[in-house]
C-alpha positions as CSV (number, residue, x, y, z in Angstrom):
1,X,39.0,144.7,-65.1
2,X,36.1,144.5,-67.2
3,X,32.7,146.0,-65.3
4,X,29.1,145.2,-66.1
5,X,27.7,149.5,-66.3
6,X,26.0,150.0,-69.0
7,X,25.1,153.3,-70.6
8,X,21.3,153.9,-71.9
9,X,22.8,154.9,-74.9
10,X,24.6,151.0,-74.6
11,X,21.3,150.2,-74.8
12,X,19.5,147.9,-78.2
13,X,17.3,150.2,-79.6
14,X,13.9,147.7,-78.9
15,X,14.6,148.1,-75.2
16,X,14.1,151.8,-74.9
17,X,11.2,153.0,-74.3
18,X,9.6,155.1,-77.1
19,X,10.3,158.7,-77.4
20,X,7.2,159.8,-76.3
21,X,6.1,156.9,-74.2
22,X,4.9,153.5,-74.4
23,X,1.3,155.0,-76.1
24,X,3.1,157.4,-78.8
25,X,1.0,156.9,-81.6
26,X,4.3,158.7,-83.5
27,X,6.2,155.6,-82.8
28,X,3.3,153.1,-83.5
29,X,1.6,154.9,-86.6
30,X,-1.5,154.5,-85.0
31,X,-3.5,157.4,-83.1
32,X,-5.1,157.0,-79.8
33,X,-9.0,155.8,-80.4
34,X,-9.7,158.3,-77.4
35,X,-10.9,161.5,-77.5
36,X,-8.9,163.8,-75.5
37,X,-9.0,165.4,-71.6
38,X,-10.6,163.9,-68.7
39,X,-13.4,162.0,-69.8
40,X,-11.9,160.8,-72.5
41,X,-14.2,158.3,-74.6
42,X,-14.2,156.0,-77.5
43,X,-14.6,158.4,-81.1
44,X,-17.5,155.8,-81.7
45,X,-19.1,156.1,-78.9
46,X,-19.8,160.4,-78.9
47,X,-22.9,160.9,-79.5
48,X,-25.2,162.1,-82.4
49,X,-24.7,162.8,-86.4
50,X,-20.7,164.1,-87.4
51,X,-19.8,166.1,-90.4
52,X,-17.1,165.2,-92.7
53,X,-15.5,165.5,-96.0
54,X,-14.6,162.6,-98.4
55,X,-11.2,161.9,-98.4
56,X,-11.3,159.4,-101.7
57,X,-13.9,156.7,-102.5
58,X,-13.4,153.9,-105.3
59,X,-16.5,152.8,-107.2
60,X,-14.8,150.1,-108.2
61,X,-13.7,148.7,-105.0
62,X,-16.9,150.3,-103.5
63,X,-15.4,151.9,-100.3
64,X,-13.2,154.6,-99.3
65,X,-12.5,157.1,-95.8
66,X,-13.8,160.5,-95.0
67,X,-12.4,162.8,-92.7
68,X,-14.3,163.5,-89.1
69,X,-14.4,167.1,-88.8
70,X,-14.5,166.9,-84.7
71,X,-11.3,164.8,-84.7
72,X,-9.0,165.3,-88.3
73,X,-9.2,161.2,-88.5
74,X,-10.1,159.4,-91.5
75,X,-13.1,156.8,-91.0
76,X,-14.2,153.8,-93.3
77,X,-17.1,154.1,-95.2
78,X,-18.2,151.0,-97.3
79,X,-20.9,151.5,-100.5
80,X,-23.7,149.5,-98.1
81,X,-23.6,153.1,-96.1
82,X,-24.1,155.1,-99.5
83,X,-27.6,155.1,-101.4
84,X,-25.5,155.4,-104.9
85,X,-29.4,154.7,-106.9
86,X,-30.7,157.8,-105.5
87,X,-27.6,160.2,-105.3
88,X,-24.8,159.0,-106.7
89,X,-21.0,157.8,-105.9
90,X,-19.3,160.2,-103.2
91,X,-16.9,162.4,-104.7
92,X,-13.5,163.8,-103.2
93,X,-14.0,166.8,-100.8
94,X,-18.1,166.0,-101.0
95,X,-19.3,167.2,-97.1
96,X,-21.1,164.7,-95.8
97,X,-23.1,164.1,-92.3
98,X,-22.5,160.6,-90.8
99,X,-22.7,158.4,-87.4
100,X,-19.5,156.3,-86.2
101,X,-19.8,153.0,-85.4
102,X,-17.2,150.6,-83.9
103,X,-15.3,147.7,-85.8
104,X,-12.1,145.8,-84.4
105,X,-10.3,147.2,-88.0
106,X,-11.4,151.1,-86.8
107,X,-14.4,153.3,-86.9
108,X,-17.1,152.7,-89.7
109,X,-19.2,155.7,-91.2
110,X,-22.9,154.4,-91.7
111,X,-26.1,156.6,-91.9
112,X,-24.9,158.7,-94.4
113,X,-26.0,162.3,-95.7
114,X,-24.4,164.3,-98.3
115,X,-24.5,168.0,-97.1
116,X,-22.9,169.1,-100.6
C-alpha cells in the first residue's frame, strides 16, 4: 500500500518557491533595480543630479560606493569620476552630488560634486 501524496513540507528545499516570491531580493541578496509603485523605472534612468554620502573609497584600489540618498543603495564610483588634483580623495561620510549611470555590474556614480 504505498501512495505517491506528497506533503509540501516533503518537498526538496530548491523546489519551493522562495519565501517571499520568486523576485525576493531577501532570498537572492540582490535588491530590485526598480524604483518602487506604479511607474516603476530603472534607478539609472531618474532624472537629474542625486545626493549621497561616501560609504568608503580606497586610494589605493582607486574606487569605492556611496550611498543614494533617494533609494538607501550603495552605487560604484571609480577615481575617473573624482578630480582628486583639484580636491582631493573622498573621505567616508563626505556628501557628495552625483548622476547614475547604468553598467551590466550595477549603477555607476560619474559627474561628481563634493557638497561637504
Amino acid at each position: 500500500m504505498s501512495e505517491s501524496h506528497s506533503h509540501p513540507e516533503a518537498q526538496s528545499p530548491d523546489m519551493r518557491p522562495p519565501p517571499g516570491g520568486a523576485h525576493d531580493f531577501r532570498t537572492t541578496g540582490t535588491e530590485p533595480e526598480t524604483s518602487s509603485g506604479a511607474d516603476a523605472t530603472p534607478r539609472s534612468e531618474t532624472q537629474g543630479l542625486r545626493n549621497g554620502t561616501v560609504k568608503w573609497y580606497s586610494l589605493a584600489k582607486g574606487y569605492g560606493f556611496v550611498v543614494d540618498d533617494a533609494f538607501g543603495d550603495e552605487v560604484f564610483v571609480h577615481h575617473s569620476q573624482i578630480d582628486e588634483a583639484q580636491q582631493g580623495p573622498l573621505m567616508p561620510s563626505q556628501r557628495i552630488r552625483f548622476q547614475r549611470q547604468p553598467d551590466p555590474r550595477g549603477d555607476l556614480a560619474i559627474a561628481i560634486e563634493r557638497l561637504s
